[in-house]
Residue, then its C-alpha position, 0 to 999 in steps of 0.5 A: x614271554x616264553x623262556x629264550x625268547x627276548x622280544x614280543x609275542x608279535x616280533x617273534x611271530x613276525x620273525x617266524x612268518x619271515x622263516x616261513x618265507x624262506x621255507x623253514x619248516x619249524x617256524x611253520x611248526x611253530x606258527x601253528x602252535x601258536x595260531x591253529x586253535x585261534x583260527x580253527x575258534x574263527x573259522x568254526x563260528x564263520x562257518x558253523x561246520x566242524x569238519x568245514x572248518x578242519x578243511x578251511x584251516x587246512x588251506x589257511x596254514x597253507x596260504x600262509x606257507x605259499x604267502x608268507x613272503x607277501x607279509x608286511x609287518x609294518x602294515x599289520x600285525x602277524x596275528x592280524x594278517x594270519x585273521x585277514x587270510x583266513x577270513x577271506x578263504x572263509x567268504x570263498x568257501x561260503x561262496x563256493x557253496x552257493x550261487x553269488x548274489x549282491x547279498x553274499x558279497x562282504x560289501x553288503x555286510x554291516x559296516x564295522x560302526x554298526x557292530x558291537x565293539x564288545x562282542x568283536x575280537x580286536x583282531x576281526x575289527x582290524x581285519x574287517x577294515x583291511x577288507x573294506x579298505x580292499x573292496x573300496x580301491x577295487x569298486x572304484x575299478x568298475x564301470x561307472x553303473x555298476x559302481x554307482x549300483x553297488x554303492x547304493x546298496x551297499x552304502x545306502x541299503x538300497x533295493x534293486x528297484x529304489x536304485x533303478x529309481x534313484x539312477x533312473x535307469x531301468x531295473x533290467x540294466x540295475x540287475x545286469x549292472x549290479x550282477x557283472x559288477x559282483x562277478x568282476x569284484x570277485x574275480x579281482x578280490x580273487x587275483x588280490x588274494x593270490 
């Protein structure tokens, strides 16, 4: 513990998050001493450019300067939170980058289980299950071909043409459904991050 400061290292961070909401500048400095080296590590292994990453953290500190009075702290931890933030601008970069398709959404990802727990940071394990938890509450949004479609990839791992064939539905519609279904989770994801 640092000298003059007589709680935890996440009270402190969430105290200086609840500066932040109210615009004081040296709690921002502060969060940044703390969290900038720890995020840029995340965000140079998400997106394996240095000067991307630079520009990535960037957004982030100002994500959190713009959000920090969405922060909850009985709902997550502050590093945690500040990880959850900068994964989801990571993902829009990579989307940005590129035309969307069912394999870019982090739906299509590996559950967690199936990764190696010993080579995760505990931070990213809570991170991803807020993220599944988010995408789960806005699949069940969609239209009812276009979640079913998206379920069994994501849930099953299934090819375009087994879903066709599992729905009985021509591989056509599964390709439209499968395509307006990624574009409307965007969209929400997007609207949920602001």
């Amino acid at each position: 513990m640092k000298p003059g400061v007589s709680m935890d290292d996440a009270s402190f961070e969430a105290e200086l998050i609840r500066r932040i909401a109210n615009r004081e500048r040296d709690a921002f400095d502060q969060l940044y001493a703390r969290y900038s080296r720890p995020l840029f590590s995340y965000i140079f292994k998400f997106l394996r450019d240095h000067g991307l990453a630079e520009e990535v953290l960037q957004d982030v500190f100002v994500k959190i300067w713009k959000t920090a009075h969405r922060y909850d702290p009985k709902l997550s931890r502050p590093f945690s939170w500040s990880v959850l933030v900068t994964k989801r601008l990571c993902i829009d970069r990579l989307r940005a980058s590129k035309p969307v398709t069912v394999t870019d959404d982090p739906m299509a990802y590996k559950p967690a289980e199936e990764h190696r727990q010993d080579d995760r940071d505990p931070s990213d394990h809570v991170a991803v299950k807020d993220e599944i938890g988010i995408l789960r509450s806005l699949l069940e949004k969609l239209p009812e071909s276009q979640r079913l479609s998206l379920e069994l990839s994501m849930d099953k791992g299934l090819t375009q043409q087994e879903i066709s064939d599992e729905l009985d539905m021509p591989l056509g519609t599964v390709k439209t459904a499968m395509r307006r279904g990624m574009q409307k989770l965007k969209t929400m994801m997007a609207a949920n991050n602001e």
